[in-house]
C-alpha positions as CSV (number, residue, x, y, z in Angstrom):
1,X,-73.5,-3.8,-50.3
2,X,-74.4,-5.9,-53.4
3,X,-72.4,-5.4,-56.9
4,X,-76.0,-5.2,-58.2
5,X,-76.4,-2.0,-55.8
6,X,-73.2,-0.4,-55.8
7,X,-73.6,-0.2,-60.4
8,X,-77.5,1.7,-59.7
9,X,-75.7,4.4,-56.9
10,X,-73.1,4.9,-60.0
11,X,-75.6,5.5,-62.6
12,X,-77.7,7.5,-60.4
13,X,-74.8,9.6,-59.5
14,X,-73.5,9.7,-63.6
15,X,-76.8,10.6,-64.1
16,X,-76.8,13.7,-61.6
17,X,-73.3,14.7,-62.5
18,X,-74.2,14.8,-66.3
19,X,-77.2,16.7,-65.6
20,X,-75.5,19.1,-63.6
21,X,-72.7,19.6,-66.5
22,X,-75.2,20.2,-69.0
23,X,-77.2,23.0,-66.7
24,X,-73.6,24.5,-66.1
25,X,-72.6,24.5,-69.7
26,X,-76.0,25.9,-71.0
27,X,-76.5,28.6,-67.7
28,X,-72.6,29.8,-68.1
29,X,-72.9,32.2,-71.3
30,X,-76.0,34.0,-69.8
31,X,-73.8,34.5,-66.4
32,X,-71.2,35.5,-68.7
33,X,-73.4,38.0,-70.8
34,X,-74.6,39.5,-66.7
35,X,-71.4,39.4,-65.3
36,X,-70.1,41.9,-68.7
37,X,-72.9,44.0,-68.3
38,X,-72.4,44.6,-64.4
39,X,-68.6,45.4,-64.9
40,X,-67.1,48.5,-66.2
41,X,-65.6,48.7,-69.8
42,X,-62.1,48.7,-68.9
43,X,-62.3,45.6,-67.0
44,X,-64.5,43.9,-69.5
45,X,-61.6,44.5,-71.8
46,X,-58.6,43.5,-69.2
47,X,-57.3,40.1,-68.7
48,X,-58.4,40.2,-65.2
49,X,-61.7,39.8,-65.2
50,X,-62.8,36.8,-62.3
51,X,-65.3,34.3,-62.7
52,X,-67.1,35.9,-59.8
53,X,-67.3,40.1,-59.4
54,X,-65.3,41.9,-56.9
55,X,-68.1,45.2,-57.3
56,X,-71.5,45.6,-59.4
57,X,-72.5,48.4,-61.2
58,X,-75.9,49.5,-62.9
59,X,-74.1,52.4,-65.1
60,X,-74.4,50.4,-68.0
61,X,-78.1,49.7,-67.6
62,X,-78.7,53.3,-66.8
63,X,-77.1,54.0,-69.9
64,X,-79.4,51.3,-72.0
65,X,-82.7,52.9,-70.7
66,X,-81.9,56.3,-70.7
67,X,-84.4,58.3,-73.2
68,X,-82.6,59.3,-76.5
69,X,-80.3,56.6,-76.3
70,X,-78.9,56.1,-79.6
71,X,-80.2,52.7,-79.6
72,X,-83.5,52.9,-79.0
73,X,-84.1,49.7,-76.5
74,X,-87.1,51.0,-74.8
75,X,-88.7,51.4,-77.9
76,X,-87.5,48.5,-79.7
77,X,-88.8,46.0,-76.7
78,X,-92.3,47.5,-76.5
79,X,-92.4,46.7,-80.7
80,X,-90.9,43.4,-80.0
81,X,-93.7,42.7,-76.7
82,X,-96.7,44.2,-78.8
83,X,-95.7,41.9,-81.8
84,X,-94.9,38.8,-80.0
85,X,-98.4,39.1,-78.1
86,X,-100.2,39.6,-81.4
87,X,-99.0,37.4,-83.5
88,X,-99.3,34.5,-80.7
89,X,-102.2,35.2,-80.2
90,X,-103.7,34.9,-83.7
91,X,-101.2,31.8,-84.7
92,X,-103.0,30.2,-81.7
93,X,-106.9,31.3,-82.7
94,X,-106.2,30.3,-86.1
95,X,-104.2,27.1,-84.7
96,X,-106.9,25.7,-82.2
97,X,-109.1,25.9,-85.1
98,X,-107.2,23.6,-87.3
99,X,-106.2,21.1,-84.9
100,X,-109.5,21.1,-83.8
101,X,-110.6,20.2,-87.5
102,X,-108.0,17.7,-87.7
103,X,-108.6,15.7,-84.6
104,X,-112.0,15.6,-84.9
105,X,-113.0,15.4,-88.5
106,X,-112.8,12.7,-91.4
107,X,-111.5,13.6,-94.7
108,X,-109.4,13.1,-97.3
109,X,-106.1,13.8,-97.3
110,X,-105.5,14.6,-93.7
111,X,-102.2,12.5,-93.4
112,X,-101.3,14.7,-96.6
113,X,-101.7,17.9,-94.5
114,X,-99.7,16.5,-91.6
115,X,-97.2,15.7,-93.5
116,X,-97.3,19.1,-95.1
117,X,-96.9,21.1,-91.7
118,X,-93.9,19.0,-91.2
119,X,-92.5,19.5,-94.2
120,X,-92.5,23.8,-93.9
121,X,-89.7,23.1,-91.7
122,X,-87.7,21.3,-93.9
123,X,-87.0,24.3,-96.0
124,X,-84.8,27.5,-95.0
125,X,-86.7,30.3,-94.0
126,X,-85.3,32.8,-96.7
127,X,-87.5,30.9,-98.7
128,X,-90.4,32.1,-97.7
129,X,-89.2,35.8,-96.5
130,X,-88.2,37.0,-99.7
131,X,-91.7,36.2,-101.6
132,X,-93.5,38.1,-98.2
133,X,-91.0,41.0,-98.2
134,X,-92.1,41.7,-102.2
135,X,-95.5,41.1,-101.0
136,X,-95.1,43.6,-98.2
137,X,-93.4,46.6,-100.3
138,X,-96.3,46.2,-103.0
139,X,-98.9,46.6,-100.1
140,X,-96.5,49.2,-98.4
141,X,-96.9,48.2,-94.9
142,X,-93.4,48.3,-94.4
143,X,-92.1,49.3,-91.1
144,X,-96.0,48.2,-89.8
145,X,-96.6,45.9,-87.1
146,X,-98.8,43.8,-89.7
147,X,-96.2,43.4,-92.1
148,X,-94.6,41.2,-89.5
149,X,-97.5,39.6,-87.4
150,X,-98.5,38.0,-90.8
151,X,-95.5,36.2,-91.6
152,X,-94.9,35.0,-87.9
153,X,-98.2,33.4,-87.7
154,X,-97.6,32.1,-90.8
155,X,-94.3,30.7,-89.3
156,X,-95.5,29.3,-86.0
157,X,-99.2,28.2,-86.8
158,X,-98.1,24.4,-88.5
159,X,-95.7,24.0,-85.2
160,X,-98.7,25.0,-82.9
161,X,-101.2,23.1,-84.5
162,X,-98.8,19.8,-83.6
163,X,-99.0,20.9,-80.0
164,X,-103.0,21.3,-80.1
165,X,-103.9,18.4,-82.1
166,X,-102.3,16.4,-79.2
167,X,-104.2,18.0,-76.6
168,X,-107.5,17.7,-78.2
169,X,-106.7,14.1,-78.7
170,X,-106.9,14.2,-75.0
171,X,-110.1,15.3,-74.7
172,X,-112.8,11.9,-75.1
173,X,-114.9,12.7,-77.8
174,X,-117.5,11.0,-75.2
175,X,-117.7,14.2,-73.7
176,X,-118.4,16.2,-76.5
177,X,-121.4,13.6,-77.6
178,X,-122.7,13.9,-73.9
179,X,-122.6,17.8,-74.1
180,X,-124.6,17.9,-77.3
181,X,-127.3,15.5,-75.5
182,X,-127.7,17.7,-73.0
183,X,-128.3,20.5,-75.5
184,X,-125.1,22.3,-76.7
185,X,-124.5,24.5,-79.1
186,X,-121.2,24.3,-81.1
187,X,-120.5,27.6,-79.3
188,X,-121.3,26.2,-75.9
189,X,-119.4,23.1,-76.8
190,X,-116.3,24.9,-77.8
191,X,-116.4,27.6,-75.0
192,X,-117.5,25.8,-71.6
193,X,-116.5,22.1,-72.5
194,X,-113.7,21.9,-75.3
195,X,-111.6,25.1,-74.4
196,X,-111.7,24.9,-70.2
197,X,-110.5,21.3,-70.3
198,X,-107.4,22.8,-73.7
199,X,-106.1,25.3,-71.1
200,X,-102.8,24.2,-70.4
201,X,-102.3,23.1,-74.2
202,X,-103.3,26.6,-75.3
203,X,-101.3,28.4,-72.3
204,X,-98.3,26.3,-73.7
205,X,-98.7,27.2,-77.4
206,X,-99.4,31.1,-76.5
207,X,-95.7,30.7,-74.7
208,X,-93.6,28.3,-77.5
209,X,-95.4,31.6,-79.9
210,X,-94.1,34.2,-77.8
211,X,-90.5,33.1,-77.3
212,X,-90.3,32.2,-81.0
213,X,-91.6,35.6,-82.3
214,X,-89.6,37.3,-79.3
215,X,-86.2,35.8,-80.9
216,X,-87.0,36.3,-84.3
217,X,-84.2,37.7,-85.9
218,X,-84.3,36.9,-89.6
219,X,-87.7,38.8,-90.5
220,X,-87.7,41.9,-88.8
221,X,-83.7,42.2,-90.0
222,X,-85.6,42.1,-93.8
223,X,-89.0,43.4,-93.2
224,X,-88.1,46.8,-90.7
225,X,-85.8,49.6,-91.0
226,X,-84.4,51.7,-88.0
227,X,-87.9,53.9,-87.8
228,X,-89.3,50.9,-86.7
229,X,-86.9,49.3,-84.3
230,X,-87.7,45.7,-82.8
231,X,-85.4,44.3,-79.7
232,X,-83.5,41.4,-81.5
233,X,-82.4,43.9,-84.7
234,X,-81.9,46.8,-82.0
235,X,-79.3,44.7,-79.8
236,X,-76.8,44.8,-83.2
237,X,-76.5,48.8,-83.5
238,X,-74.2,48.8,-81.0
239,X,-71.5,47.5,-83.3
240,X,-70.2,50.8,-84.6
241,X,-67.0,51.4,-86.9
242,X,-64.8,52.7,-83.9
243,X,-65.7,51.3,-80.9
244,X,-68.2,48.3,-79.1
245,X,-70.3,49.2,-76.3
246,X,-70.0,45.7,-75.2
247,X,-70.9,46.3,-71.4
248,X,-74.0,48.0,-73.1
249,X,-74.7,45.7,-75.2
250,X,-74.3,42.9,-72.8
251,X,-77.4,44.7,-70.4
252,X,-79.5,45.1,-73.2
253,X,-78.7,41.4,-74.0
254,X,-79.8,40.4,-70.6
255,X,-82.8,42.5,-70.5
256,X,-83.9,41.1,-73.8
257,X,-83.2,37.4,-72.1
258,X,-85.4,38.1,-69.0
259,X,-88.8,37.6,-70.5
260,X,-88.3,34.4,-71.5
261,X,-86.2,33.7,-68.2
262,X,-89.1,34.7,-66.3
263,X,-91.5,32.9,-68.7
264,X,-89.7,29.8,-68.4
265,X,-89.8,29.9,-65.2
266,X,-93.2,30.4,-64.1
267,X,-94.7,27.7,-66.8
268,X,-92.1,25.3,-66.9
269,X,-94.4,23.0,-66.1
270,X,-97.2,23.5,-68.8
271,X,-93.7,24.3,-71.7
272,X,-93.0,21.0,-70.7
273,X,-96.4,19.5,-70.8
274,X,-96.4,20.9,-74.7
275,X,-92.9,19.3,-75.3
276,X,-94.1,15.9,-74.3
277,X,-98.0,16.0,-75.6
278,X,-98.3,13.0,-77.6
279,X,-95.6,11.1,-76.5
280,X,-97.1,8.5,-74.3
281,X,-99.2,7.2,-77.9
């Protein structure tokens, strides 16, 4: 076997062993955060708990969805699913629309507005909660699901219109010119030509919206009280002043982790697509 040969079967196995570490490091705390939430208290609380469960038991989830719980999980995901759909779904209608614009139209000050978008993110997010929160308790919509759809479209619409404006970029501006030959309307053009051939760009902005409104923690922390109970908030009540549920804690944990496990999953393909649009330029 050549030198040259025996260096690329060392890289390529560096390469698989670092991959491997980093899937291992990253995948340990969520096996940590199932294995507390399958064990019972005591044990979660001994010095002998194993790296791999002798027994598994449910109680704990039982516990977490049982109705008058006093953390109200059930309640708090169906907030936190019904806001993380809607507010998604309008950063992305309003997000399409802008990249659209920005792609496809000449004007002034367009590497101004990039540059802006970019910019937002620069700048802590407290920044921006505490003017909405004043905003929101002089329209009293507190404890409303638009007092926080608002401010997370406001939040996610600059990252999504990055992740369009590079899909649309992909679509030859050829076809468009050819569609209105044949006698398109701008509605036709958007909804037969422009949007069937954006699918996987707007599948993969609908799912970077979702998991970032699903974690969002700072907002609904300012914007809600415990009438209106949303999942990320909701997983902290189990801290009490005498004791920590943690083996409940840790189920609701999981449960509020599956989503975007089984989100992940599914489209891992198209999240990836979004992560990468633009780079081959």
């Amino acid at each position: 076997m050549s030198s040259h040969r025996l260096v690329r079967r060392v890289m390529t196995v560096g390469k698989y062993l670092a991959a491997i570490t980093v899937v291992v490091v990253m995948l340990f705390p969520i096996y940590n955060i199932f294995l507390t939430s399958v064990q019972r208290q005591a044990d979660v609380r001994g010095r002998d708990l194993n790296l791999f469960p002798t027994y598994i038991i449910l109680d704990h989830y039982q516990e977490v969805m049982r109705p008058g719980h006093i953390v109200p999980i059930v309640e708090a995901t169906r907030n936190s699913f019904i806001l993380s759909v809607s507010a998604s779904l309008l950063s992305m209608a309003l997000a399409a629309m802008a990249a659209y614009a920005i792609t496809r139209l000449k004007f002034r000050g367009k590497q101004g507005i990039l540059m802006g978008l970019t910019a937002v993110y620069m700048l802590p997010a407290i920044l921006f909660v505490i003017p909405l929160f004043v905003w929101v308790v002089q329209l009293d919509i507190v404890d409303t699901f638009i007092s926080l759809i608002v401010p997370y479209a406001a939040f996610m619409t600059p990252f999504m219109i990055w992740i369009l404006k590079s899909f649309f970029e992909k679509v030859p501006a050829d076809l468009e010119a050819a569609a209105c030959i044949d006698g398109c309307c701008l509605r036709k053009l958007i909804f037969r030509v422009l949007l069937p051939l954006s699918i996987p760009g707007l599948v993969a902005t609908f799912i970077f919206g979702f998991i970032l409104s699903w974690n969002e923690f700072l907002t609904p922390l300012v914007f809600t009280s415990a009438d209106f109970p949303i999942l990320t908030v909701a997983l902290g009540l189990y801290k009490g002043t005498v004791d920590i549920q943690i083996g409940q804690q840790a189920a609701a944990a999981f449960l509020a982790l599956l989503p975007v496990i089984l989100l992940t999953l599914v489209f891992q393909r198209m999240i990836i697509g979004g992560l990468l649009a633009g780079s081959e330029k």
